[in-house]
N, C-alpha and C positions, 0 to 999 in steps of 0.2 A: 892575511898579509896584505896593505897596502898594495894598490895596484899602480905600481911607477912607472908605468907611460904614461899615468893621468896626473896633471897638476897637483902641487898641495892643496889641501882644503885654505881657504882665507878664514881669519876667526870667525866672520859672521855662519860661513858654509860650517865650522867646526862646532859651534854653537846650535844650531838645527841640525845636524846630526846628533850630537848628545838629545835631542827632546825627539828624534826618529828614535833613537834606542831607547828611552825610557819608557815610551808613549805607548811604544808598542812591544816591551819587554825582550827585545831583539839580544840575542846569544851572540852577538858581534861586538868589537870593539868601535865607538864611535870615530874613532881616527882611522877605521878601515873603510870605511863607508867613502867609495872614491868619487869623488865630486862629479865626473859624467855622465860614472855606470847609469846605467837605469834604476829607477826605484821599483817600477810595476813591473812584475813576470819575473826575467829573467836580470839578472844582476844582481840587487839587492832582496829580489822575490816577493816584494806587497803584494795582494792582493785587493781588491777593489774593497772591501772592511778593513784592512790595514789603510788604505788610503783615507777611507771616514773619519777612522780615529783618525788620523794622523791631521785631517782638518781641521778636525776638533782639537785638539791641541795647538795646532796653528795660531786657530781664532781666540781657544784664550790664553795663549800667552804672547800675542802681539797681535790680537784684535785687527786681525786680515783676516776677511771670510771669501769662501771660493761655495758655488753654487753647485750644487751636485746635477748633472749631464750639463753643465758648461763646457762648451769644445774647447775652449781655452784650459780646462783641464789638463789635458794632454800634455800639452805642453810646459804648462807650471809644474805637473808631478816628472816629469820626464827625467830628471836628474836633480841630486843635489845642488847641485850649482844651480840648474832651472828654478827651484824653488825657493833658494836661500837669494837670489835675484827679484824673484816676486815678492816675495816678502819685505826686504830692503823699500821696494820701491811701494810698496801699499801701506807700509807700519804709519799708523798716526804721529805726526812729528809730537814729540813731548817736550 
């Protein structure tokens, strides 16, 4: 269920959730995936190979790559929204 104290996802946050679920075969609906939660640990529950993959799908399907032990990690995996921000802002203009 939708977690409604946290904002709606915007399409682009909707959009990177659907390739979170597929990327990583996730048993959740991508419209529940609430744009704050955490992605690592506790909230949506990645772990550090969920997060690999989940790179790796980043990079190819909008060719934005993140350096694995980059501290700036942290903070781009940190939420949906964190990451669907990074991504907006790194994607090669086409």
């Amino acid at each position: 269920m939708p977690d409604l104290a946290s904002p709606a996802q915007t399409p682009f946050e909707s959009e990177i959730a659907a390739l979170i679920v597929r990327s990583l075969s996730l048993d959740v609906a991508a419209s529940d995936v609430a744009p704050e939660a955490p992605l690592y640990g506790e909230g949506l529950g990645l772990d550090s190979i969920d997060i690999l993959e989940l790179a790796l799908a980043i990079a190819q399907t909008y060719k934005v790559q993140t350096e694995a032990g980059d501290p700036k990690n942290l903070e781009i995996y940190k939420s949906l929204r964190a990451l669907a921000a990074h991504v907006a802002a790194n994607r090669p203009v086409a």
